[in-house]
C-alpha positions in Angstrom: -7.0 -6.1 32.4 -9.2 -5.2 29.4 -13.0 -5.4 29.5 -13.6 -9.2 28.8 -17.3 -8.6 27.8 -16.5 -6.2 25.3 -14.6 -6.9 21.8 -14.1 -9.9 21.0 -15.6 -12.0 23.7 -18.9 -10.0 23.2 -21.7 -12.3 22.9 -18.9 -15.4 24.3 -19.1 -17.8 27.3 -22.6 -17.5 28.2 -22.3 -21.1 29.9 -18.5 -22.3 31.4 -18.3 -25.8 31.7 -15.7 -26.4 34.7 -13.9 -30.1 35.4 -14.7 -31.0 39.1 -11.0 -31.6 39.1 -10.1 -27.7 38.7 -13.3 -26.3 40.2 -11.1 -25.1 43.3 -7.8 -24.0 40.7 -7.0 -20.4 41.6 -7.1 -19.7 37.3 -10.8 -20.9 37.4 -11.6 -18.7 40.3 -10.3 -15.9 38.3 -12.3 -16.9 35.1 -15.5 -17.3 36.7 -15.0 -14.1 38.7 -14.4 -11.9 34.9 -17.6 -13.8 33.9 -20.0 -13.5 36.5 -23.1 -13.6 34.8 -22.3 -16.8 33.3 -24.2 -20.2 34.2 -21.5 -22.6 35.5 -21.9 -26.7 34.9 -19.3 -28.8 36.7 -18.7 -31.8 34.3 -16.3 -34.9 34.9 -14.3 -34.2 31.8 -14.1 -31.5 29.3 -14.8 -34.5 26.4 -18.4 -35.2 27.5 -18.8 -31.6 26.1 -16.6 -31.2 23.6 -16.1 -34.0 21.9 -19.4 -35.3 22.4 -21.7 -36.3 18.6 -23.8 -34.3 16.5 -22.8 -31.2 17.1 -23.3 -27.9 15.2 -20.1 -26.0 14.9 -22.1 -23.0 12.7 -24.5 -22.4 15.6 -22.0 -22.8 18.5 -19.8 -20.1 17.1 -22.7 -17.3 17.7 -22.0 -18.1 21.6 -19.4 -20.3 22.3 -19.1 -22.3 25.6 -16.0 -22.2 27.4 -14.4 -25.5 29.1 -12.2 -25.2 31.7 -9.9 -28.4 32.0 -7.2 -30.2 33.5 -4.0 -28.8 32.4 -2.6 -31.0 29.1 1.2 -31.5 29.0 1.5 -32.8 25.5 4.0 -31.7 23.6 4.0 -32.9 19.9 6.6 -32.8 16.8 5.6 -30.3 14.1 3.7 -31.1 11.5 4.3 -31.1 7.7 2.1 -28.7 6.9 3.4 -26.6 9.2 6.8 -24.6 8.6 9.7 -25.5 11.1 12.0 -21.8 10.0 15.1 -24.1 9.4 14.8 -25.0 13.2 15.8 -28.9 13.5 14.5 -29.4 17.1 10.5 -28.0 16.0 8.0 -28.9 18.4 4.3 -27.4 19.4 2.1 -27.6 22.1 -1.9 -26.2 22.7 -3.2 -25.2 26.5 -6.0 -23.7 24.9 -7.9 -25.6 21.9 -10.2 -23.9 19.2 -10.0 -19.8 18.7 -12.0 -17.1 19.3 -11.5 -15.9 15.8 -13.6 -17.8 12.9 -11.5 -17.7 9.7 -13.2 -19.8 7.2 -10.1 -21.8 5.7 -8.9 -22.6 9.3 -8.0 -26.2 9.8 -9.3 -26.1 12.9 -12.8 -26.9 11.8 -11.8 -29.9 10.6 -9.4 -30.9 13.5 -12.4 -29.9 16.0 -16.2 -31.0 16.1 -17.2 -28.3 18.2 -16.8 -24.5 18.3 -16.7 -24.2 22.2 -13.0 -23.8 23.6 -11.3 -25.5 25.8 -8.8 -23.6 28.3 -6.5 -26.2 30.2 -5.8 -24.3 33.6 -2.2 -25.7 34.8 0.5 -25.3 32.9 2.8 -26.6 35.4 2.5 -30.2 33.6 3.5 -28.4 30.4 6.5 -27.1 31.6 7.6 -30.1 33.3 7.4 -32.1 29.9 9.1 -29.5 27.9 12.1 -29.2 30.8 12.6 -33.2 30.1 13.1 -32.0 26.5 15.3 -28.8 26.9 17.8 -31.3 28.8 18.2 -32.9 25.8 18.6 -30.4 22.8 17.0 -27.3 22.4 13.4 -26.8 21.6 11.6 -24.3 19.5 8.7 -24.7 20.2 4.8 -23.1 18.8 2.3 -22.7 21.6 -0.4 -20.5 19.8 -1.0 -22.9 16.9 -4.6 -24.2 17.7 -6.0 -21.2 19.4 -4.8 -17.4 19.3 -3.6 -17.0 22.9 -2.3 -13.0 22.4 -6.3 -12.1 21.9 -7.6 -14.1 25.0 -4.2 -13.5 27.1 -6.4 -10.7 29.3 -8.6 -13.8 29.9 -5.7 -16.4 30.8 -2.8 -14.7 31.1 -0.5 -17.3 29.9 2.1 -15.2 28.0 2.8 -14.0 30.9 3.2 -17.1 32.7 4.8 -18.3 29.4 7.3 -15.3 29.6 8.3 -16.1 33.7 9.4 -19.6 32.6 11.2 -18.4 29.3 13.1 -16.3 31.5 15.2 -18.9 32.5 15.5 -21.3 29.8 17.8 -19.6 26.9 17.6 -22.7 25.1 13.9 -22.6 24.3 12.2 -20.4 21.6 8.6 -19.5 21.9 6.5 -18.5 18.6 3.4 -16.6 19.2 0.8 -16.8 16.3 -1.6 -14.2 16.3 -4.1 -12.1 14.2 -4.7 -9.7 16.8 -3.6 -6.6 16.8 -3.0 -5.7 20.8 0.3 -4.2 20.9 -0.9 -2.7 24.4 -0.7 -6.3 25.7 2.5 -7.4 23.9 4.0 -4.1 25.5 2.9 -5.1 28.9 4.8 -8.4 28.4 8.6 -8.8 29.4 11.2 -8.4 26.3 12.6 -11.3 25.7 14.9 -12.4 23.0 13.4 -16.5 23.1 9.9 -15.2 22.4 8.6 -14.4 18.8 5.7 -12.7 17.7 4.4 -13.9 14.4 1.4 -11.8 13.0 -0.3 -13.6 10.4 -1.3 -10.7 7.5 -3.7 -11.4 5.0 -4.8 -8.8 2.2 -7.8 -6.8 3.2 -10.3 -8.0 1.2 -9.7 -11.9 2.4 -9.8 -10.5 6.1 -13.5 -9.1 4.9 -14.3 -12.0 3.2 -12.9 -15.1 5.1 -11.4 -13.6 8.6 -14.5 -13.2 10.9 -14.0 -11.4 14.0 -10.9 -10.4 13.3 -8.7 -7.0 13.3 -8.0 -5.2 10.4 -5.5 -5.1 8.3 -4.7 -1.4 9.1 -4.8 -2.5 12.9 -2.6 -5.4 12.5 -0.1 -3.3 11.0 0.0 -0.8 13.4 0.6 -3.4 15.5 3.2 -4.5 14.0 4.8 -1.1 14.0 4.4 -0.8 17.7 5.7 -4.0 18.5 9.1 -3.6 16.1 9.6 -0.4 17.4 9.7 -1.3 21.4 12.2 -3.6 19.9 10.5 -7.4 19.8 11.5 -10.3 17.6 8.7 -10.2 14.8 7.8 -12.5 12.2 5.2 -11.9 9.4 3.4 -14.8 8.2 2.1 -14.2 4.7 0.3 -17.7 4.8 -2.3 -19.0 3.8 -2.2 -17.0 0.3 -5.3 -18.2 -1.4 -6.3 -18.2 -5.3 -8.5 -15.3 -5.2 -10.1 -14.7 -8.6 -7.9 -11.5 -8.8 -4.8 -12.4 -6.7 -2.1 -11.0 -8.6 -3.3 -7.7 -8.2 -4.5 -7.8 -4.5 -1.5 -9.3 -3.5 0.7 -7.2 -4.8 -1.1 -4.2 -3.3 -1.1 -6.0 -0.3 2.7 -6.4 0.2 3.3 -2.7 -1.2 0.7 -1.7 1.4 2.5 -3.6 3.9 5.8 -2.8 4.0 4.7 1.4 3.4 4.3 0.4 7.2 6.5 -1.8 8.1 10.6 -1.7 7.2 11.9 -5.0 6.4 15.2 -4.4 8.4 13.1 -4.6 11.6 11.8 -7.8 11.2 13.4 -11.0 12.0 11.8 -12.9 9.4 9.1 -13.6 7.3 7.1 -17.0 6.5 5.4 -17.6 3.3 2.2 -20.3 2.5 -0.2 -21.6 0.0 -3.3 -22.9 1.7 -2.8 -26.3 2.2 -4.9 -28.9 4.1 -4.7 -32.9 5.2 -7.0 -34.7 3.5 -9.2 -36.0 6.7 -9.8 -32.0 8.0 -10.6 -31.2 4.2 -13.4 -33.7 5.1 -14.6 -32.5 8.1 -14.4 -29.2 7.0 -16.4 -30.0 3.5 -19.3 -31.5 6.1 -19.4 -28.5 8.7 -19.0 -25.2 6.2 -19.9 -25.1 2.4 -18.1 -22.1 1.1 -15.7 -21.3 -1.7 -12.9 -22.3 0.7 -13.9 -26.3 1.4 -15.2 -27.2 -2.1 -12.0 -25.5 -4.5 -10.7 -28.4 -6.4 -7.6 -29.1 -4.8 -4.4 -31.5 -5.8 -4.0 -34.2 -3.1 -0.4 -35.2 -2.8 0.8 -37.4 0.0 -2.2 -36.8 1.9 -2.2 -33.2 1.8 -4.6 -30.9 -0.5 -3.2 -28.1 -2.2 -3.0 -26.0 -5.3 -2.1 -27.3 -8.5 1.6 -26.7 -9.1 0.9 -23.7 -11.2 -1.6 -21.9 -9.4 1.3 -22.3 -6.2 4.2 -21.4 -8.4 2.5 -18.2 -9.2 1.4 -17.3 -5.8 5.1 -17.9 -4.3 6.5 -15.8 -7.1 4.4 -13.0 -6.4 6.1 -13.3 -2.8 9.4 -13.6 -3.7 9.4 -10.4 -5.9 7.4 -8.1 -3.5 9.6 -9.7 -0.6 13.0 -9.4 -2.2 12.3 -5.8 -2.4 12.5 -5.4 1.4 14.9 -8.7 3.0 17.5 -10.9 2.4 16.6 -14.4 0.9 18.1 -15.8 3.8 15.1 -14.1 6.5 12.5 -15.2 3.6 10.7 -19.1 4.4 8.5 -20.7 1.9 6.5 -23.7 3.1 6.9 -25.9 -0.4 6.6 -29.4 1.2 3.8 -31.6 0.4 
């Protein structure tokens, strides 16, 4: 396993909050034994911490707490604003909740009151729940939506326990959404046609500017590289594409810089996105972080803010020339729905 109290858990977890339910789980042995300088607080439920009022998400994120919780087997239809890749059955589920990463247009600031994270221990519930689905059609399912589980897997080790279970069920698809750039871990992984990793890529200067904590553009791409070349699915999520003052011309550096590293046959797809938000997280957000991100002027349609039809017309046509260059429209998504 990697150092845990180096990267980007550095300054993390100083106090773990532990259900009294799953103080004796094996997985919350393990934790506390990685952070043993930690002060541990048994609690009755992981809500009296994390969703409890007036919180401050902007001073939580300098030292998060960790919550370790009862497992939770929800498993939920995919939302509008997210992108389904033509699959009809699309489905996601979180055992972790809130990330380690702090990217400023994330909607999970306005989802979440609190920056502590919430780890949910057994996913035995979680698999039970999805079985009862995969006997009725199959599922494709997104289980790194609301946290980024490849950059804390050396703390929980659930792609691993997400890989034993996809072993034998063909008929689920697994989509990993990540920012980091740990090919090491990916490689240490089983390969498995039903699991996808989707790296989300983002120009360098909105990494610098908006993407706190995390890799590199560089370092994601080398990733990428790794992870194509011991012969993985991969998906590259060019989304959210934000209205940066200049973002004709940092964009199209960005996908020429991208695909000077990456070859377009060796991908299985790519996803494309405007930053788009719901109209209740805009709120949230707009009351937790004042930046550039929360108070742009946004179009509301159906309950969704976005870019005004031009300003989106012009960022999806910047990806569809720069992407045409290197796949076949038919491996090319656009998220267009509002």
């Amino acid at each position: 396993m990697n150092d845990l109290k180096t990267s980007v858990f550095a300054n993390q977890f100083s106090h773990i909050y532990v259900e009294k339910g799953v103080m004796e789980h094996p997985r919350t042995a393990q934790v506390l034994r990685r952070f043993s300088n930690s002060t541990v607080v048994e609690c009755s439920s992981y809500k009296d911490i994390f969703c409890r009022s007036h919180q401050e998400p902007s001073t939580q994120r300098q030292s998060r707490s960790l919550i370790l919780a009862q497992g939770n087997a929800a498993i939920y239809p995919g939302a509008k604003v997210c992108q389904s890749m033509g699959n009809e059955h699309f489905y996601y589920t979180s055992c972790v909740m809130n990330c380690i990463y702090d990217c400023e247009y994330c909607y999970l600031q306005g989802m979440y009151r609190s920056a502590h994270m919430v780890m949910f221990v057994d996913l035995s519930e979680t698999f039970r729940e999805l079985d009862k689905l995969l006997a009725i059609h199959p599922v494709y399912l997104c289980i790194s939506y609301d946290t980024d589980l490849l950059a804390i897997e050396p703390l929980t080790g659930y792609l691993a326990e997400w890989c034993e279970y996809l072993a034998t069920r063909p008929n689920c698809t697994v989509e990993v959404r990540t920012k980091c750039a740990s090919a090491k871990t990916i490689l240490s992984l089983p390969k498995l046609s039903n699991m996808i990793f989707a790296f989300t890529l983002s120009p360098q200067e909105v990494i610098s500017r908006y993407e706190h904590s995390t890799p590199s553009l560089k370092l994601r791409l080398e990733a990428v590289d790794k992870t194509v070349s011991d012969e993985r699915k991969v998906r590259l999520c060019f989304d959210p594409m934000l209205a940066l003052s200049d973002f004709e011309t940092v964009y199209r550096a960005f996908f020429n810089e991208v695909f000077e590293t990456v070859s377009g046959e060796d991908l299985f797809d790519v996803s494309v996105g405007v930053f788009r938000i719901s109209k209740d997280y805009l709120k949230n957000m707009r009351e937790a972080r004042e930046c550039s991100i929360t108070y742009y002027p946004y179009t509301l349609t159906n309950g969704v803010y976005h870019y005004d039809e031009e300003t989106e017309q012009r960022l999806f046509s910047i990806a569809r020339d720069e992407l045409s260059k290197h796949l076949p429209s038919d491996k090319i998504f656009f998220w267009t729905e509002c």
